[in-house]
C-alpha positions in Angstrom: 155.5 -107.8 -63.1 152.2 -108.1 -61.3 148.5 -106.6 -62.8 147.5 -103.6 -60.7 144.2 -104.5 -59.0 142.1 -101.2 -58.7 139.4 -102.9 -56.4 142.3 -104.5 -54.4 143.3 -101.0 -53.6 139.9 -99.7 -53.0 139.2 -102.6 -50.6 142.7 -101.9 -48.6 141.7 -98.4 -48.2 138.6 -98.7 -46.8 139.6 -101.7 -44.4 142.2 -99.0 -43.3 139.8 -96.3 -43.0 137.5 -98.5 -40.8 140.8 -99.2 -38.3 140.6 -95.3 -37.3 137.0 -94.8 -37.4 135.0 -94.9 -34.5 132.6 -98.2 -34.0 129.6 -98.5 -36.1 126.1 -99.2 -35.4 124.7 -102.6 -35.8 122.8 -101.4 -39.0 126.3 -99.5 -40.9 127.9 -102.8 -39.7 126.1 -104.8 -41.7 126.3 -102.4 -44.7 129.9 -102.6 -44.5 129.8 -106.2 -44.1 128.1 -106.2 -47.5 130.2 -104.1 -48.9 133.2 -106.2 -47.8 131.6 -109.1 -49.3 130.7 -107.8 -52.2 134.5 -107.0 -52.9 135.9 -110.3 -51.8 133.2 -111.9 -54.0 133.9 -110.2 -57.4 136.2 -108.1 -59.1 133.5 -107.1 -61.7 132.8 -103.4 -61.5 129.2 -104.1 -62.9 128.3 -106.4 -59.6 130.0 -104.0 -57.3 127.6 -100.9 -58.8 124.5 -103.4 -58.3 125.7 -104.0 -54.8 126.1 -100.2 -54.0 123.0 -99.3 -55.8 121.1 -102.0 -53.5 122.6 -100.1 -50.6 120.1 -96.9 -51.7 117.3 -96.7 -49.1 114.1 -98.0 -51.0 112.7 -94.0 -50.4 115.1 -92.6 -52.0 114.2 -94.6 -55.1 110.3 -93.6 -54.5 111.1 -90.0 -54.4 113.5 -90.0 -57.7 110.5 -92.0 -59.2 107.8 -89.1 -58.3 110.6 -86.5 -59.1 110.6 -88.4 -62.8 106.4 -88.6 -63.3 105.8 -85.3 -62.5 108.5 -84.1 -64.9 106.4 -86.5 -67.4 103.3 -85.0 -66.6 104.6 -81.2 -66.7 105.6 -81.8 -70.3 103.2 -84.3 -71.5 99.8 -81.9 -70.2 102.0 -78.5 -70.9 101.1 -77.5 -67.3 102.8 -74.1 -67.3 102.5 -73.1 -63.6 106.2 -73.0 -63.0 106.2 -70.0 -65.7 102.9 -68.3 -64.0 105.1 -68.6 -60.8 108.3 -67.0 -62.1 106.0 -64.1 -63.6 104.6 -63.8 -60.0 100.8 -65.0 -61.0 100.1 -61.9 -63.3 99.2 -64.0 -66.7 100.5 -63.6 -70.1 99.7 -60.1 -71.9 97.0 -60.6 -74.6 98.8 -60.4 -78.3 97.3 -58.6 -81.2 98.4 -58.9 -84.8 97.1 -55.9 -86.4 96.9 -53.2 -88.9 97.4 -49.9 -86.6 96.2 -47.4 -89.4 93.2 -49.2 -89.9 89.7 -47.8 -89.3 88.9 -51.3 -87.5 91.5 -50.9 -84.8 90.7 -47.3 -84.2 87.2 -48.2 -84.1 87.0 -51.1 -81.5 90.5 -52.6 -81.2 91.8 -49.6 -79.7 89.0 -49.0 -77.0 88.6 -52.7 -76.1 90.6 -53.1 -72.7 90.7 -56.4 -72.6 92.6 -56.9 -75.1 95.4 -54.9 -73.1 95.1 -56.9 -70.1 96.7 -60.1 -69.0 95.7 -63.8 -68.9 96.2 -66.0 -65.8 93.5 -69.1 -65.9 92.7 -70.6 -62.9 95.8 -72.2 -61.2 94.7 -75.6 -61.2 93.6 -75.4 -64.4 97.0 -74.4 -65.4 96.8 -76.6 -68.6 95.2 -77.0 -72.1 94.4 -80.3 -71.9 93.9 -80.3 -68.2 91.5 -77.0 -68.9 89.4 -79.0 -72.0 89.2 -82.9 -70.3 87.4 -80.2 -67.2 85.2 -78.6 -69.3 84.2 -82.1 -71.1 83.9 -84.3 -67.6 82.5 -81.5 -65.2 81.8 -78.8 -67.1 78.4 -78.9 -65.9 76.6 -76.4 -68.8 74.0 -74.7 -67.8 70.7 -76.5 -67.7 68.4 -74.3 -70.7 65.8 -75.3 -73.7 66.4 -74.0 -76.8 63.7 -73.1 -79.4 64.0 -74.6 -82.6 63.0 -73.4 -85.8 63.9 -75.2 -88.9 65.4 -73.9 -92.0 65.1 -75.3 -95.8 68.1 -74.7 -98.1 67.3 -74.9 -101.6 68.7 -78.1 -102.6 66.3 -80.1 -100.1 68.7 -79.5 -97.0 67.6 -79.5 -93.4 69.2 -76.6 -91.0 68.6 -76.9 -87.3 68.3 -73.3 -86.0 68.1 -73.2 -82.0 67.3 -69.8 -80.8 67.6 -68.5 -76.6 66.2 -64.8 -76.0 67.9 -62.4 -73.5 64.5 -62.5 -71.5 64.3 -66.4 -71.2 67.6 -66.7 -69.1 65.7 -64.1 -66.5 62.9 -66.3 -66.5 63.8 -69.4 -64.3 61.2 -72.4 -63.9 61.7 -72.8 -60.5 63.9 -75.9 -61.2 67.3 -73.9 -62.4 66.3 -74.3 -65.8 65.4 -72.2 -68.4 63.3 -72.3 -71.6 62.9 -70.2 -74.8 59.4 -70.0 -75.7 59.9 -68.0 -79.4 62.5 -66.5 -81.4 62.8 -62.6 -81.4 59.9 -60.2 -81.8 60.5 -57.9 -85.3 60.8 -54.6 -82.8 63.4 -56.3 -80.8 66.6 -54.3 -80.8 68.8 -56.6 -78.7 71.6 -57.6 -81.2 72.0 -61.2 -82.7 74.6 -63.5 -82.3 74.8 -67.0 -85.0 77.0 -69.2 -83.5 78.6 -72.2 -85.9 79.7 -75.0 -83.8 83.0 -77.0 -84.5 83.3 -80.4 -86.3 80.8 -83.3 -84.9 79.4 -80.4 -82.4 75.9 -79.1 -82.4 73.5 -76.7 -80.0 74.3 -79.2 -76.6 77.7 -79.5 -76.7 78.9 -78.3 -73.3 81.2 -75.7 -74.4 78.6 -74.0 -77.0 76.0 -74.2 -74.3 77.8 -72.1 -71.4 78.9 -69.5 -74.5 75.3 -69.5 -75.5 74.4 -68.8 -72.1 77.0 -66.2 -71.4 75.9 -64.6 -74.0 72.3 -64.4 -73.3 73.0 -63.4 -69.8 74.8 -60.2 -71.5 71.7 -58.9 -73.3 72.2 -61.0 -76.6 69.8 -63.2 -78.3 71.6 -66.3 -79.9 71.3 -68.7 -82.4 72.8 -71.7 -83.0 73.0 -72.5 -86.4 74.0 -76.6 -86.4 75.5 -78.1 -89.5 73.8 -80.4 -91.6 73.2 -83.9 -90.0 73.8 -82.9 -86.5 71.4 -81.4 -84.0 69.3 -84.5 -84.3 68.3 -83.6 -87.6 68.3 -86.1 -90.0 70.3 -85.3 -93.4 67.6 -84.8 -96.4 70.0 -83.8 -99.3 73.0 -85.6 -101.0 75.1 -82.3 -99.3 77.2 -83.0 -96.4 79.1 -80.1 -94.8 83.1 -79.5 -94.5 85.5 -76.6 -93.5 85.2 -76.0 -97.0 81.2 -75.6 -97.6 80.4 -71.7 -96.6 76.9 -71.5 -98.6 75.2 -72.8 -95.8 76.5 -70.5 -93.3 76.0 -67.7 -96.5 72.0 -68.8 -96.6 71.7 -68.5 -92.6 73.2 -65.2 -92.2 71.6 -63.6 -95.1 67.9 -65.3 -93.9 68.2 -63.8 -90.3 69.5 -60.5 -91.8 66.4 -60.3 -94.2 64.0 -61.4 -91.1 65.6 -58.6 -88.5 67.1 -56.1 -90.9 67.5 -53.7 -88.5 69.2 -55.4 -85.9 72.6 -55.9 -85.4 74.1 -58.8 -86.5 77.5 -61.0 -85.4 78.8 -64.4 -85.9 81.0 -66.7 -83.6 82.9 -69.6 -84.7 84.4 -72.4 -83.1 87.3 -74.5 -84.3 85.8 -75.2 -87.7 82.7 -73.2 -87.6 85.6 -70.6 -87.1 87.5 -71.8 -90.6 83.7 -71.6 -92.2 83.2 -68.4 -90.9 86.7 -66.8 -91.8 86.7 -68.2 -95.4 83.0 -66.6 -95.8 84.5 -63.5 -94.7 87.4 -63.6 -97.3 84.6 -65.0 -100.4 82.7 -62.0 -99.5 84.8 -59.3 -98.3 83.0 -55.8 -97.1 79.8 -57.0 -98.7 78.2 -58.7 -96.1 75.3 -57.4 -93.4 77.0 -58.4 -90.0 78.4 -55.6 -87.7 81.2 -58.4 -86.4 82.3 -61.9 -86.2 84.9 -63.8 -83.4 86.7 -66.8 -84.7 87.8 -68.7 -82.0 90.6 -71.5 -82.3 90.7 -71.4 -85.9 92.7 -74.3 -87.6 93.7 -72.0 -90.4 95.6 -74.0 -92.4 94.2 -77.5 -92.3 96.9 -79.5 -93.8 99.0 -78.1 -90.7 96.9 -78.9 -88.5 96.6 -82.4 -89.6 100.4 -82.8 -89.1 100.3 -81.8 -85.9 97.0 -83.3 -84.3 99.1 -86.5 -84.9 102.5 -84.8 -83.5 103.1 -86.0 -79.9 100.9 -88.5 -77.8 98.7 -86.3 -76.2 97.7 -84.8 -79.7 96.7 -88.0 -81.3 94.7 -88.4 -78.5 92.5 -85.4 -79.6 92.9 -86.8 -83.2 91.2 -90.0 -82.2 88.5 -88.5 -80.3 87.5 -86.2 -83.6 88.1 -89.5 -85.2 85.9 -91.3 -83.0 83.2 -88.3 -83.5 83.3 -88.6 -86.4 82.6 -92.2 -87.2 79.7 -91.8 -85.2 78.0 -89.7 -88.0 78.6 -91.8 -90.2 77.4 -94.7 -89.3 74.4 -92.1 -87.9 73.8 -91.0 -91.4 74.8 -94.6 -93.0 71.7 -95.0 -95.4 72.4 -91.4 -97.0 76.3 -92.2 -97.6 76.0 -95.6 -98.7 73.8 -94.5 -101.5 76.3 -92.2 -101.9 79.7 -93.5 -101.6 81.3 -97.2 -101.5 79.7 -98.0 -97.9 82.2 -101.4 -97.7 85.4 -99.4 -98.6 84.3 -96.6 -96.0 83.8 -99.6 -93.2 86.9 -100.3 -93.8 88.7 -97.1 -92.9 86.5 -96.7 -90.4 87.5 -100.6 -88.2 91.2 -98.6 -89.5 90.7 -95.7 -87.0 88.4 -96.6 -84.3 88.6 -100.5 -83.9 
């Protein structure tokens, strides 16, 4: 009894089919050439796929190959404009966790409209990362002098304190630049904003400088209160400052309350400055003299955080950039800490993170 060929068959058929088909062009003739010699030359059905597969226009290959990279990118960058699309462009509604009996919500939350509206960034900035490499790269902040005032903690600590009135952002050099010439007057009513940067930021970081400015521009004088070390101030004390470390924060708040005790008072955090600010908030509870405070991307819980700034590939990238910040105060501030600390062992971890 004889083995059944399957590509014998297959090879019959379509020698047949080609008896009752009309004539081919030159170029299909030669594909069915190949395909006849391909099936003469080997019954293995791994040559035969390769043979087929070679038969695939060389487009068709470059447009499954786009088709594949911007799947990539759509997930890698967490571009979400095919959601915005499906929605019809009208954003994401804002969402509030909150206590509706409170006097808080009643008071402001309740009366604040934006925080009924929707969200929809601009659409080709439809993505975080896409939104903060913009920002970093051509973010262009706006072009201002801050005054700086200097503020003595009692254990021999150095604060930078860089102040912009209300009235120097109307005041323009002829240049496009702006320059604060003083800190508030005591009879100035205009409110006061502190604003406590994020981790390795200070006063000129791009993104504290246009929400300085915006600020300003709104009838606000602001002051940025930079953390120890940074700011271009050198550090003067054995105290460094952490997410953990809210006396410094505690000092500035209640020195600008007793200096303008009739103004009102509100504090911003970013990212850390945030996790300072909400922990000072919980340490002191209703006793302290600021009318608000805005904590914005807050890494609550730290240890969570950690885990997942070193989740996925485009997080560890924003790991190593802190990472990379971070080393650079170090070795900015390297007589303090190697008085302090085992300077060779720290070397060490630091040629560990950012070779």
């Amino acid at each position: 009894k004889r083995h059944f060929n399957p590509q014998f068959l297959h090879a019959l058929i379509f020698r047949t089919s080609r008896l009752n088909s009309p004539p081919l062009s030159s170029e299909k003739s030669r594909r069915v050439s190949a395909m006849d010699g391909c099936t003469a030359a080997s019954d293995s059905p791994y040559e035969l796929l390769f043979q087929a597969l070679s038969l695939i226009p060389t487009a068709h290959y470059a447009a499954l190959l786009l088709a594949l990279w911007l799947v990539f990118l759509y997930d890698f960058l967490e571009i979400h404009l095919l959601r915005d699309l499906a929605t019809g462009f009208r954003g994401d509604p804002v969402k509030l966790t909150y206590n509706a009996s409170s006097e808080l919500y009643r008071a402001v939350a309740s009366k604040c409209q934006v925080l009924r509206g929707r969200y929809l960034p601009t659409l080709w900035l439809c993505s975080p990362h896409i939104q903060t490499a913009f920002l970093t790269f051509f973010g262009n902040p706006p072009r201002f002098t801050y005054k700086r005032v200097m503020f003595y903690t009692s254990d021999g600590g150095t604060i930078a304190l860089d102040w912009v009135l209300h009235s120097d952002v109307n005041e323009d050099d002829g240049g496009g630049a702006y320059t604060s010439h003083a800190v508030p007057q005591k009879d100035d009513k205009a409110p006061i904003v502190i604003v406590i940067p994020g981790l390795t930021s200070d006063s000129v970081a791009p993104y504290i400088k246009h929400l300085v400015f915006k600020l300003a521009k709104q009838g606000w004088n602001v002051v940025v209160s930079n953390h120890r070390g940074l700011g271009g101030v050198e550090i003067t004390s054995d105290r460094f400052y952490n997410a953990g470390w809210t006396e410094d924060s505690r000092r500035i708040i209640d020195h600008i309350h007793q200096e303008y005790p009739d103004t009102p008072l509100y504090v911003v955090g970013t990212s850390i400055g945030a996790n300072i600010l909400v922990k000072y908030l919980g340490e002191e509870t209703v006793n302290v003299p600021i009318v608000g405070a805005v904590a914005v991307c807050n890494p609550w819980d730290l240890a969570i955080g950690d885990r997942f700034i070193t989740r996925r590939f485009v997080q560890k990238l924003y790991d190593k950039a802190l990472a990379f910040g971070l080393v650079g105060y170090a070795k900015l501030h390297q007589t303090i800490l190697s008085r302090l600390i085992d300077w060779d062992g720290l070397k060490k971890v630091l040629l560990f993170v950012c070779p």
